[in-house]
DRENKOLMAR-803093 format. One line per field, with one value per residue: residue number from 1; z, y, x of N, C-alpha, C in turn. Coordinates in nm, 2 decimals. Each point is the difference from the previous one (the first is absolute). Last residue first. Example, Ala and Ser with C-alpha at 12.3 -4.5 7.8 and 13.67 -1.06 7.14 Angstrom:
n = 2|1
n.pz = 0.71|-0.01
n.py = -0.22|-0.57
n.px = 1.28|0.03
ca.pz = 0.00|0.00
ca.py = 0.11|0.12
ca.px = 0.09|-0.09
c.pz = 0.08|0.00
c.py = 0.11|0.12
c.px = -0.08|0.09
This chain:
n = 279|278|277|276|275|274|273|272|271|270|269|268|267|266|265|264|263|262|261|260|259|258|257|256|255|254|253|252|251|250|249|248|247|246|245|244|243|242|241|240|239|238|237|236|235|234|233|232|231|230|229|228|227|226|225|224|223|222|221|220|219|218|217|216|215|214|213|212|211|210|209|208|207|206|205|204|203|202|201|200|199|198|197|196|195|194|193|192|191|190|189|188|187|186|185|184|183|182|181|180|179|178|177|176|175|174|173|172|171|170|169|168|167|166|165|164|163|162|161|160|159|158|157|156|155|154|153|152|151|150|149|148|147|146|145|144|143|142|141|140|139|138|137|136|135|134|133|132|131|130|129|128|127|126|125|124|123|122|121|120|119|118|117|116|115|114|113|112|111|110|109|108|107|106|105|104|103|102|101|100|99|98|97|96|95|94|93|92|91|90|89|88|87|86|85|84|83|82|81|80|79|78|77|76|75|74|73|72|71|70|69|68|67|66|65|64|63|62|61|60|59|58|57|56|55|54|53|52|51|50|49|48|47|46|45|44|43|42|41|40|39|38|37|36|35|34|33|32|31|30|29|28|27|26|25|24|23|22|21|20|19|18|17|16|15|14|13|12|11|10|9|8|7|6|5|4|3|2|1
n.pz = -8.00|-0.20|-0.13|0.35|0.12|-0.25|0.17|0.47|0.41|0.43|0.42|0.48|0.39|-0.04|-0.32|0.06|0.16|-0.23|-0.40|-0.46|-0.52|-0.37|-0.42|-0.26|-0.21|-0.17|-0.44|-0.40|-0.54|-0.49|-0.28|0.02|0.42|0.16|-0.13|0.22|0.47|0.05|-0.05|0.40|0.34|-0.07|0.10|0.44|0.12|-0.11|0.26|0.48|0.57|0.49|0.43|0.29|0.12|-0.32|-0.36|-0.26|-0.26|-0.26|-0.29|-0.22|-0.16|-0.29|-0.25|-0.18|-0.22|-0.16|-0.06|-0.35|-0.11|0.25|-0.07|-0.39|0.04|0.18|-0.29|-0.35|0.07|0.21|0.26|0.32|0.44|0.26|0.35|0.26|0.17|-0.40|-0.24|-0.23|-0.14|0.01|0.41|0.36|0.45|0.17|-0.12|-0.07|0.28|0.09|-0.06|-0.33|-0.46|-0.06|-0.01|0.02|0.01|-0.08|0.06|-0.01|0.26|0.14|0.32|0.34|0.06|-0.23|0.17|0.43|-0.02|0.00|0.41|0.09|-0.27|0.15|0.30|-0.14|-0.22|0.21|-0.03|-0.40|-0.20|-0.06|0.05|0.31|0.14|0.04|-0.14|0.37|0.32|-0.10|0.00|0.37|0.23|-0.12|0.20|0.43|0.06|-0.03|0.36|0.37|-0.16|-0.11|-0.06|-0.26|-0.27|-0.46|-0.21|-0.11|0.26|0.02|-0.19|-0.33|-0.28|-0.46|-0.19|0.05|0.22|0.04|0.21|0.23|0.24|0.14|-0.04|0.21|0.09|0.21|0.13|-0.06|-0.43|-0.50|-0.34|-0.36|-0.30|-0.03|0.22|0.26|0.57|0.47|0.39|0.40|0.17|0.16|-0.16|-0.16|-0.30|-0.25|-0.31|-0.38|-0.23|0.18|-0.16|-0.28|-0.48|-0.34|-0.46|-0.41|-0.17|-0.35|-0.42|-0.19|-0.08|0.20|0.09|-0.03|-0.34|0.03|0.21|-0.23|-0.31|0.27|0.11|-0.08|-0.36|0.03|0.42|-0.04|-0.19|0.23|0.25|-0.15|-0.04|0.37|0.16|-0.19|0.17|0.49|0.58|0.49|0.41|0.20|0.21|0.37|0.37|0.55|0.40|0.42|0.26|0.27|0.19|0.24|-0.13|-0.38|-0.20|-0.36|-0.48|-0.41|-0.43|-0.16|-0.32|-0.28|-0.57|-0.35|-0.01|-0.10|0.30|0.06|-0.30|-0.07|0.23|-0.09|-0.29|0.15|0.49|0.54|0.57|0.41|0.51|0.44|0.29|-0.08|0.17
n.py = -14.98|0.25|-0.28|-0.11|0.35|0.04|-0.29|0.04|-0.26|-0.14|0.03|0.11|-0.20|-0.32|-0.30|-0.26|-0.02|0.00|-0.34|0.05|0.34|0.31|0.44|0.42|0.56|0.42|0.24|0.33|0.17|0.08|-0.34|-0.26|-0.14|-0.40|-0.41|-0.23|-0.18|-0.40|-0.31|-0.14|-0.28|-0.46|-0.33|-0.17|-0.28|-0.44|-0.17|-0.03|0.14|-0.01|0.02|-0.41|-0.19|-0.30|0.28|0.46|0.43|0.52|0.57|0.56|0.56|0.47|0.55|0.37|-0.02|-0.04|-0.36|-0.33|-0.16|-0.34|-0.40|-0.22|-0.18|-0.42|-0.30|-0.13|-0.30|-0.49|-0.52|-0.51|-0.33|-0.38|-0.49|-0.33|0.09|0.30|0.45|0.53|0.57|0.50|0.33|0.42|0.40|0.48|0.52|0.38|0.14|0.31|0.29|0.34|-0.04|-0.46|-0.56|-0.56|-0.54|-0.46|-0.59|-0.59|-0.53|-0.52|-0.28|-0.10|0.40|0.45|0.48|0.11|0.31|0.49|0.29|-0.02|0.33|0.44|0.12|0.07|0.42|0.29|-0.28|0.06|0.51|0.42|0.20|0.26|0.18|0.14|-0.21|-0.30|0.23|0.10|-0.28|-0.10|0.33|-0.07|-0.34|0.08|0.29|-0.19|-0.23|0.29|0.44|0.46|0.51|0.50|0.55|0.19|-0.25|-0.45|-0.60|-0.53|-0.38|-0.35|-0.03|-0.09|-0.21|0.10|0.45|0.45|0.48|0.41|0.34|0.47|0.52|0.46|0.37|0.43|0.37|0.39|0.01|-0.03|-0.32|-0.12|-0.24|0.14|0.42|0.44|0.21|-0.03|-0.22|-0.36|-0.48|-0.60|-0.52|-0.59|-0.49|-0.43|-0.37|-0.26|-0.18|-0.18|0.06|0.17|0.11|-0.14|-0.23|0.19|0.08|-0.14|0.03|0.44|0.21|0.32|0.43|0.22|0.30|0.46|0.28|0.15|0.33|0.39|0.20|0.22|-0.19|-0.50|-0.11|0.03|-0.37|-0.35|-0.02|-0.12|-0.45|-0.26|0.05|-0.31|-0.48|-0.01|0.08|0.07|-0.18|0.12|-0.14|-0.02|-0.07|0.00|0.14|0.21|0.42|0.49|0.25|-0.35|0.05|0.46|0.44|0.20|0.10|-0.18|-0.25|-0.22|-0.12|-0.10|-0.09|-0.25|-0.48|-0.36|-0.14|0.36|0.19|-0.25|0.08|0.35|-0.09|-0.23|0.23|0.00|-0.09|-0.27|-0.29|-0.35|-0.22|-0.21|-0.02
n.px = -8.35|-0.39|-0.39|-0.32|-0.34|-0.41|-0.34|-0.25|-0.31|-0.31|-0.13|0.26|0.25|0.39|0.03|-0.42|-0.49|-0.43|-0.02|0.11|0.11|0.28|0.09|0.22|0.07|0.03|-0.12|-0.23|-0.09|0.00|0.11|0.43|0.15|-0.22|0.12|0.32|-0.04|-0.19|0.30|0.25|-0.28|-0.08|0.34|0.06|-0.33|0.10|0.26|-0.10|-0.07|-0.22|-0.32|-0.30|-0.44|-0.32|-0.29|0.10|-0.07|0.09|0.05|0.15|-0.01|0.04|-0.10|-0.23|-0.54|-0.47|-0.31|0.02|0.47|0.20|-0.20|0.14|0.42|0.05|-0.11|0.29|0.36|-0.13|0.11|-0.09|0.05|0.31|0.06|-0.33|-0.46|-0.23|-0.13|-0.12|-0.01|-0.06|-0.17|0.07|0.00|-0.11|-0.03|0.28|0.46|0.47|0.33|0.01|-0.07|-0.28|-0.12|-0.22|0.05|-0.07|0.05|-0.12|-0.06|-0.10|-0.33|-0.41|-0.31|-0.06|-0.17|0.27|0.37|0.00|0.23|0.48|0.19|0.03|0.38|0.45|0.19|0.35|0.40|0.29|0.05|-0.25|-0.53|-0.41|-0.56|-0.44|-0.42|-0.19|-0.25|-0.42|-0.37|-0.16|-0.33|-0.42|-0.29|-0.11|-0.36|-0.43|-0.27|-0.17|-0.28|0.04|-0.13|0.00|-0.03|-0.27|-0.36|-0.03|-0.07|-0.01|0.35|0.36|0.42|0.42|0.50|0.49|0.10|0.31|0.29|0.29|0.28|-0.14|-0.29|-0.26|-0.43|-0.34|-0.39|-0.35|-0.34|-0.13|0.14|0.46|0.37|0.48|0.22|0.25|0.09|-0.05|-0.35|-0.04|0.06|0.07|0.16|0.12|0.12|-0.12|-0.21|-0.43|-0.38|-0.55|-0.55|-0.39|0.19|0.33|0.02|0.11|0.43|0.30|-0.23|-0.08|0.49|0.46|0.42|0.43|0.15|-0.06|0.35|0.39|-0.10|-0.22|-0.45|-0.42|-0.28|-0.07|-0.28|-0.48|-0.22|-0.09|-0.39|-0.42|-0.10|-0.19|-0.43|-0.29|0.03|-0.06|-0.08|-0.24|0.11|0.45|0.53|0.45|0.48|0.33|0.35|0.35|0.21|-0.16|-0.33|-0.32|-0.37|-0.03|-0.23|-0.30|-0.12|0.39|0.40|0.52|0.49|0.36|-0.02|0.17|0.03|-0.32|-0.37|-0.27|-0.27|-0.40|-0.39|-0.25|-0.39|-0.36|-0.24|0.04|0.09|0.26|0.08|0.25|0.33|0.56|0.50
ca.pz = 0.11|0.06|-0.08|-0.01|0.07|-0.09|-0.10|-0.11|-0.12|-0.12|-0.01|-0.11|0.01|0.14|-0.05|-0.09|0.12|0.05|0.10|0.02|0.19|0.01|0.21|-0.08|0.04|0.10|0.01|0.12|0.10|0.08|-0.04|-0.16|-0.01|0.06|-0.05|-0.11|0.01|-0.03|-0.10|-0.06|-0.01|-0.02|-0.15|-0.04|0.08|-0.02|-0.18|-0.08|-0.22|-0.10|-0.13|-0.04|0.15|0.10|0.08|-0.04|0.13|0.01|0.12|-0.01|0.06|0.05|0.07|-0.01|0.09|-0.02|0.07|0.03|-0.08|0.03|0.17|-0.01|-0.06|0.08|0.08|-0.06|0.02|-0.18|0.01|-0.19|-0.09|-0.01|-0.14|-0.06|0.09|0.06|-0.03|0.14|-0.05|-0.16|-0.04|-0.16|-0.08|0.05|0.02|-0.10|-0.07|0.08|0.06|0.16|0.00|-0.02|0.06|-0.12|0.10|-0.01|0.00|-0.02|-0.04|0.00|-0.10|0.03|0.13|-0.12|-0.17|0.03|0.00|-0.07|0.00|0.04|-0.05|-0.12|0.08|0.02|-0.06|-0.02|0.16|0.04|0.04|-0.10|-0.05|-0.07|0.06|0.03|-0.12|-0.10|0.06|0.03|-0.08|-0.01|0.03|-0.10|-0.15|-0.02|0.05|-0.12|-0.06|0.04|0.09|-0.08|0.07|0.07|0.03|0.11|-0.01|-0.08|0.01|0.06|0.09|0.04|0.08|0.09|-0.01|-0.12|0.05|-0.01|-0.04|-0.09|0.04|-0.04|0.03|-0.08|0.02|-0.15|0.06|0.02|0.12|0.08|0.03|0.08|0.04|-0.13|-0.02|-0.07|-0.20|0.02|-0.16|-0.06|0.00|-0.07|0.13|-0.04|0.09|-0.04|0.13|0.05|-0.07|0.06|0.12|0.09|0.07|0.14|0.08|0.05|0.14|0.13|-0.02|0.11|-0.08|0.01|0.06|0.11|-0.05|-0.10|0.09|0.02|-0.09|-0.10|0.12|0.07|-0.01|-0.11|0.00|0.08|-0.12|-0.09|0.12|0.03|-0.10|-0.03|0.07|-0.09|-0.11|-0.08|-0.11|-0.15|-0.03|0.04|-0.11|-0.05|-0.13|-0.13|-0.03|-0.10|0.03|-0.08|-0.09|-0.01|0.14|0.05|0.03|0.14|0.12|0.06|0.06|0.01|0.07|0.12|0.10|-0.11|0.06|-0.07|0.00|0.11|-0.03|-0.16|0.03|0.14|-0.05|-0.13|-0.13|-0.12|-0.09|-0.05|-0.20|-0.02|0.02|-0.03|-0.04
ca.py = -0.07|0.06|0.01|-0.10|-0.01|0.10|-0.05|0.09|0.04|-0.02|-0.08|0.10|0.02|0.13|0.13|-0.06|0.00|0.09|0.00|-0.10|-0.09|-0.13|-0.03|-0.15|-0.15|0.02|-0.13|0.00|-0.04|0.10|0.05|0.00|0.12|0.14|0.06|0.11|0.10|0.10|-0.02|0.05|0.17|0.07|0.05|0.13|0.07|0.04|0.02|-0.09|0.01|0.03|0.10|0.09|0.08|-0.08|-0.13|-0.09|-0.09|-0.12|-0.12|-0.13|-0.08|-0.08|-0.14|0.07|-0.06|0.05|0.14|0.06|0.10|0.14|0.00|0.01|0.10|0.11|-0.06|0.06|0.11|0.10|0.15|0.04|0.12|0.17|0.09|-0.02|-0.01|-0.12|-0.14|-0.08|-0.15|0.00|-0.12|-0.01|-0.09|-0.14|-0.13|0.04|-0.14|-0.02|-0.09|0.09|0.06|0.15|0.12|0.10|0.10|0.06|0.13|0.15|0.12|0.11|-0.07|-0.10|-0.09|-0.10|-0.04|-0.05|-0.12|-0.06|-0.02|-0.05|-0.16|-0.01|-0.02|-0.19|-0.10|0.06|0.05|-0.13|-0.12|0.00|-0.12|0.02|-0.08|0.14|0.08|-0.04|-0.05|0.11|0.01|-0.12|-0.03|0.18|-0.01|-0.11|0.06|0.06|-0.10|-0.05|-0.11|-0.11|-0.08|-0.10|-0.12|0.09|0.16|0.13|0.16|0.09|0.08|0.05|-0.06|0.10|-0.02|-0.13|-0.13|-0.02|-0.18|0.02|-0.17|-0.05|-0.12|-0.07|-0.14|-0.07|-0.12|0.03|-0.02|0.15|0.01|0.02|-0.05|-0.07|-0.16|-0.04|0.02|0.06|0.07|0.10|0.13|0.07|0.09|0.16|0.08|0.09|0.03|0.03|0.00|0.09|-0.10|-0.07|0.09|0.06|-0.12|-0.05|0.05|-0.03|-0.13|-0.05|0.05|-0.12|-0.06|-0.08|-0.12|-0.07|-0.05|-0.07|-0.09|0.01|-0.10|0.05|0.08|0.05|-0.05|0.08|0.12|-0.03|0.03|0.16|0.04|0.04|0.11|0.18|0.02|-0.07|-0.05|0.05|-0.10|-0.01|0.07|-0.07|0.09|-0.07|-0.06|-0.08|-0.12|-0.04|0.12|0.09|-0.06|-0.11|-0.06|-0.02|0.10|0.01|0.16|-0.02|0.06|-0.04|0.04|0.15|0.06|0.01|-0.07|0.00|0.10|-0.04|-0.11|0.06|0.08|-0.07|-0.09|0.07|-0.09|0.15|-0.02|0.10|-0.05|0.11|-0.08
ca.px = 0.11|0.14|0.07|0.09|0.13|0.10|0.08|0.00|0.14|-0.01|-0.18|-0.08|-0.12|0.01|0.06|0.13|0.16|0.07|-0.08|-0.06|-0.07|-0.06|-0.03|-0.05|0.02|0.06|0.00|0.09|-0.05|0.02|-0.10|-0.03|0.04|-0.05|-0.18|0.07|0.05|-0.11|-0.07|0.09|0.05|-0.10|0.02|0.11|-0.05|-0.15|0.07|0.04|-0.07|0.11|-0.03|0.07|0.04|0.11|-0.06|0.04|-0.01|-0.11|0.01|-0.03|0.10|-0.07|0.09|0.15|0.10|0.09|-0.02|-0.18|-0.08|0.06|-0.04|-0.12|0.00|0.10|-0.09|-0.12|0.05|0.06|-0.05|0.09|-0.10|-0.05|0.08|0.15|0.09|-0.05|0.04|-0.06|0.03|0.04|-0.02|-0.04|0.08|0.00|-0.06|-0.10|-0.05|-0.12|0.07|0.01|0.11|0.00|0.03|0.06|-0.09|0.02|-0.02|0.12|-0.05|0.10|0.10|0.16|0.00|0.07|-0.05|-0.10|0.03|-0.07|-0.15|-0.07|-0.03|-0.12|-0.16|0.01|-0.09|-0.10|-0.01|-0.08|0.08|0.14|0.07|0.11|0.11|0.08|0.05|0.09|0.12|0.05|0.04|0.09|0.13|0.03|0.07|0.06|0.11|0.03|0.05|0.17|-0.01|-0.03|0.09|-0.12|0.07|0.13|0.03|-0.01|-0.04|-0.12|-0.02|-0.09|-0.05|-0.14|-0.15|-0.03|-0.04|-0.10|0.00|-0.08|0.02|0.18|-0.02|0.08|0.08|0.08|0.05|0.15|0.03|-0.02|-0.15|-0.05|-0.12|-0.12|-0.02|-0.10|0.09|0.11|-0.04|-0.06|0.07|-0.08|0.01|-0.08|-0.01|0.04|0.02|0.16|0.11|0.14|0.10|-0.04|-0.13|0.09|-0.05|-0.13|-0.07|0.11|0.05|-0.08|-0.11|-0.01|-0.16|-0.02|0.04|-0.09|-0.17|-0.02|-0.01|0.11|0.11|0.02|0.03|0.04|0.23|0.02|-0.05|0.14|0.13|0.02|0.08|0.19|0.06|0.00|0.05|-0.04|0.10|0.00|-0.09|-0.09|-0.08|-0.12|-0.10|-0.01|-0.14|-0.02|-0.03|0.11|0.03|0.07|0.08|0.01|0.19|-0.01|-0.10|-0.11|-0.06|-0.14|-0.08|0.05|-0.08|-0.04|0.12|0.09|0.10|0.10|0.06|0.12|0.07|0.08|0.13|0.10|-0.01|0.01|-0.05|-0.03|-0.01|-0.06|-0.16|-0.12|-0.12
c.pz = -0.11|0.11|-0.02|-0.10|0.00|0.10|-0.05|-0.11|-0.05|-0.02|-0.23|-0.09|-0.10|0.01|0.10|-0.01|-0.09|0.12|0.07|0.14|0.03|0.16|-0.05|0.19|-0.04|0.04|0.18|0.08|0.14|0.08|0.06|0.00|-0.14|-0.06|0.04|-0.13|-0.13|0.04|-0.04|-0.18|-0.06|0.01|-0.03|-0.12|-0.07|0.01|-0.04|-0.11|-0.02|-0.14|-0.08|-0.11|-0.03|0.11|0.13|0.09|-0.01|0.13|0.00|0.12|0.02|0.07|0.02|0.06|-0.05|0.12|0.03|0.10|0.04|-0.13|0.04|0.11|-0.01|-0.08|0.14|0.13|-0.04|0.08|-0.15|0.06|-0.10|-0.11|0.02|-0.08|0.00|0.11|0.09|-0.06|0.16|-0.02|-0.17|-0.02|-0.11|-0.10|0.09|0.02|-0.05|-0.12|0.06|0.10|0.16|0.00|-0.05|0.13|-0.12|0.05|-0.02|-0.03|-0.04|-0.09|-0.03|-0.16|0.00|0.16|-0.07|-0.16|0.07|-0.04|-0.16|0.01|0.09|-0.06|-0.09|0.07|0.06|-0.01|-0.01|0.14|-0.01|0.04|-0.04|-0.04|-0.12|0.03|0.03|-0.12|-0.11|0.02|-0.01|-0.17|-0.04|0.08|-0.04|-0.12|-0.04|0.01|-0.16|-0.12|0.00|0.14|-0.04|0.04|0.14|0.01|0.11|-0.04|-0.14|-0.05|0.02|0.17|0.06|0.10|0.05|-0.04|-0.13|0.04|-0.07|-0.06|-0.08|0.05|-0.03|0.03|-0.11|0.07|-0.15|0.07|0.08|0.15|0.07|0.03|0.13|0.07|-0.10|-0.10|-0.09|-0.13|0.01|-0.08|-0.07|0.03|-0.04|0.17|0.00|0.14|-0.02|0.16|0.04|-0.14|0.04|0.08|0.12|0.07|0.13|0.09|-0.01|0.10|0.15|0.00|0.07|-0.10|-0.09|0.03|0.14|-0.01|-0.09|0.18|0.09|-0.07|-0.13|0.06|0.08|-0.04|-0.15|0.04|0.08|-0.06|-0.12|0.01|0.03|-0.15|-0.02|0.06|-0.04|-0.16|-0.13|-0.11|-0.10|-0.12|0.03|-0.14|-0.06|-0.11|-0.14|-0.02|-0.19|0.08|-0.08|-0.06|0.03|0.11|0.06|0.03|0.15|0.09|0.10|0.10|0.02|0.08|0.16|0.15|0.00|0.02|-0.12|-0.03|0.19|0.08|-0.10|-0.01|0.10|-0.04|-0.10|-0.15|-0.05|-0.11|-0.03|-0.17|-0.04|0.05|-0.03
c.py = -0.07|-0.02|0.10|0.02|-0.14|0.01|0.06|-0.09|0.12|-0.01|0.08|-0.06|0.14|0.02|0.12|0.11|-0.03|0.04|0.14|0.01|-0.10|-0.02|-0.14|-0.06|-0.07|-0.12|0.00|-0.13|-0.03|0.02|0.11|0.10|0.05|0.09|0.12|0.03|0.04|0.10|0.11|0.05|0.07|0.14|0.11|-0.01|0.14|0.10|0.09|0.09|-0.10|-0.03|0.00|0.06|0.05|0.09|-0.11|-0.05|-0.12|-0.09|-0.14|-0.10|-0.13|-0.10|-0.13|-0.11|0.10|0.02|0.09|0.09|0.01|0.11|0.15|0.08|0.02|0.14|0.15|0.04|0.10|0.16|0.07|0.16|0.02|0.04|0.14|0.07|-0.05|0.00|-0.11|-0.15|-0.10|-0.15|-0.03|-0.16|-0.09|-0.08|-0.09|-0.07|0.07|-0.15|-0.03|-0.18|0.08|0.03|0.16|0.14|0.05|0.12|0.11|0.13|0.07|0.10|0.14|0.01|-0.09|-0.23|-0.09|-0.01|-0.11|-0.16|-0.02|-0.03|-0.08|-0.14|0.02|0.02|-0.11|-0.03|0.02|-0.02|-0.13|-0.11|0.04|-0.17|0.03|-0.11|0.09|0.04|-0.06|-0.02|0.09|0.02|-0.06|0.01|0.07|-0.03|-0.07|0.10|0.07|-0.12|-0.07|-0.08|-0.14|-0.11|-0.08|-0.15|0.02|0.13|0.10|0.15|0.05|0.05|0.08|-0.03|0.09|-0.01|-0.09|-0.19|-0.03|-0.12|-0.07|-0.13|-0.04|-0.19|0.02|-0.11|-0.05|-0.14|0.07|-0.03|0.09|0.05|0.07|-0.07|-0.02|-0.17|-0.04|0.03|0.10|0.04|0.12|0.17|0.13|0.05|0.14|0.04|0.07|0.08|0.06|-0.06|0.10|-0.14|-0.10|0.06|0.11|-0.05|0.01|0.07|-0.06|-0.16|-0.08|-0.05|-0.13|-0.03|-0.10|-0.16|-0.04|-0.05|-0.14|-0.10|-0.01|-0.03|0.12|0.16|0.02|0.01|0.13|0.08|0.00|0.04|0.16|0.00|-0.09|0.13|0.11|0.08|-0.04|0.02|0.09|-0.07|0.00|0.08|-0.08|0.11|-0.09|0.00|-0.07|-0.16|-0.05|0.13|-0.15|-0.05|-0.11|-0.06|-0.01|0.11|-0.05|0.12|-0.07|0.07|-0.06|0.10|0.12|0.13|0.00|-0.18|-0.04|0.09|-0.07|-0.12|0.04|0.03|-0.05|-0.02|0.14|-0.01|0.21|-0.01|0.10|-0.08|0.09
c.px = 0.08|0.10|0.14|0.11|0.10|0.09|0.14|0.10|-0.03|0.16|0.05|-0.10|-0.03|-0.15|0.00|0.09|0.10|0.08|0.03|-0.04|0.02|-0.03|-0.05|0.00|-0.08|0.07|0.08|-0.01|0.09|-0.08|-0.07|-0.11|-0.04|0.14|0.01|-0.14|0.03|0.05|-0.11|-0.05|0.08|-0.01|-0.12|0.01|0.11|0.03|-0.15|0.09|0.10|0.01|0.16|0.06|0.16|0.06|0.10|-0.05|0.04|0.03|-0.05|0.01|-0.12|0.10|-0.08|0.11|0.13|0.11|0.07|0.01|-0.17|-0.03|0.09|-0.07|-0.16|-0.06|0.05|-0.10|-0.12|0.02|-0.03|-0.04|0.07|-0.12|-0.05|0.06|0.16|0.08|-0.03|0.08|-0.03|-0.01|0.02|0.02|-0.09|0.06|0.02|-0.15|-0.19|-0.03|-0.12|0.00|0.01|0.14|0.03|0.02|0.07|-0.04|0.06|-0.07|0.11|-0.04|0.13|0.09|0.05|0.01|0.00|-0.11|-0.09|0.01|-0.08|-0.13|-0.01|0.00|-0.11|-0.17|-0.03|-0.13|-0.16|-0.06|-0.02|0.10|0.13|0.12|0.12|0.12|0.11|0.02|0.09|0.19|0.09|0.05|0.08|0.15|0.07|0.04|0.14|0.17|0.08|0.00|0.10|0.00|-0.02|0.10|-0.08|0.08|0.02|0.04|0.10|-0.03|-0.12|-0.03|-0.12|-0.08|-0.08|-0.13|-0.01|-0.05|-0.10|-0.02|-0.15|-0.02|0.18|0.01|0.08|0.08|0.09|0.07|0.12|-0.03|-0.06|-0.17|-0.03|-0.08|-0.06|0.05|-0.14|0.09|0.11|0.04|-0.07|0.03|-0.08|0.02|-0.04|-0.01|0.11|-0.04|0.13|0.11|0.14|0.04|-0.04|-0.13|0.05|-0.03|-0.14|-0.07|0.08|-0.02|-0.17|-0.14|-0.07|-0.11|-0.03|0.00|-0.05|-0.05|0.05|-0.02|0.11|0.12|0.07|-0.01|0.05|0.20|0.10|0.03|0.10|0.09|0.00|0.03|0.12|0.10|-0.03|0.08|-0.05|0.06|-0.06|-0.15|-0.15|-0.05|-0.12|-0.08|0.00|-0.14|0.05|-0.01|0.11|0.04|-0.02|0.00|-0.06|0.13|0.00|-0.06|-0.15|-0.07|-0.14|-0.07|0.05|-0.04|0.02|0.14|0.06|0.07|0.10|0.15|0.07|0.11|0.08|0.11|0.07|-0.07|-0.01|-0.06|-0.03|-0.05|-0.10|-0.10|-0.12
């Protein structure tokens, strides 16, 4: 659980969550000395010092770093909030670094997250202790960007907890998922139906939602109001339907999850459809 912030400028903090840069150079060893912290931008950021920063990587960073950094369009909004979390240890001076500040204290960093949303912050500069309510956030986010999706198992606790959304009627949703099996987002509110029958789904609608974020997978879910989750015809034409989309469109089609009360079903509280269908 990070309770700690470390804060950088613009360009630092490009160059580590884009992955380019696993070092962090400072004037004073940490403490802890190796832990989780979070990353904050520092509040002098601005459009003129990051076309510098680009000017600068375009000439210095292989072709493909180049291609990672991001246009200010995708980080304006990061000055003077926490943007991602990152474990780090720290070790005296021992090779020559990029970006370096002629410090001898050096942090290798790893595991390296950035935050859906930027979450504004106080403080600044060095490293600084986040208050327990902010702590809490920067945790819970944290937590669910490092959650690994490969099962239905995995996903069933993200649609439980979005399923209150869609409140007595039937929701379908979409989680998109990273090539490193991490959920990219929160589950994704695509179609909303009524308490009788099944939600119309557009396939358009599914896809849409996994290309915006450029999605390497995704696995699907909805609810069924009456508490139980056995699929209909509906239900096994539908999947069977957005598996062969997703492979058309080279897309990884994990599953298809119908909720209902959650003692149902031994107390797993959903169906894996695609396990109906390979029954």
């Amino acid at each position: 659980m990070p309770t700690t912030v470390f804060t950088c400028t613009g360009p630092y903090a490009i160059l580590i969550l884009a992955g380019i840069k696993q070092t962090e150079n400072r004037s004073v060893w940490p403490s802890p000395s190796e832990g989780r912290a979070a990353i904050s931008c520092s509040k002098s950021f601005c459009k003129e010092e990051y076309g510098q920063f680009v000017a600068w990587a375009s000439a210095h960073l292989p072709p493909e770093d180049f291609e990672k950094i991001p246009a200010w369009c995708g980080v304006k909004d990061w000055p003077g909030k926490i943007i991602g979390v990152c474990d780090y240890k720290a070790r005296q001076r021992a090779r020559a670094e990029l970006w370096d500040e002629g410090y001898d204290c050096w942090w290798d960093l790893s595991n390296v997250v950035i935050l859906p949303e930027p979450i504004p912050c106080r403080g600044n500069v060095g490293m600084w202790q986040m208050p327990a309510e902010l702590a809490a956030k920067v945790s819970a986010a944290d937590k669910f960007l490092r959650m690994h999706i490969e099962t239905a198992d995995d996903a069933y606790p993200l649609f439980r907890a979005a399923i209150p959304i869609a409140r007595d009627y039937e929701g379908f949703f979409v989680l998109p998922i990273d090539t490193e099996c991490r959920p990219i987002c929160k589950p994704i509110l695509v179609s909303l139906g009524h308490t009788r029958g099944t939600t119309a789904v557009e396939l358009g609608e599914v896809f849409r939602e996994a290309f915006k974020h450029n999605a390497d997978a995704i696995i699907v879910a909805h609810n069924h109001p009456s508490g139980d989750p056995k699929p209909s015809k509906a239900d096994l034409h539908l999947t069977s339907t957005l598996k062969s989309a997703a492979q058309l469109l080279g897309i990884k089609f994990l599953d298809h999850l119908i909720l209902g009360s959650p003692d149902c079903e031994d107390g797993r509280g959903f169906v894996s459809v695609m396990e109906q269908l390979e029954f």
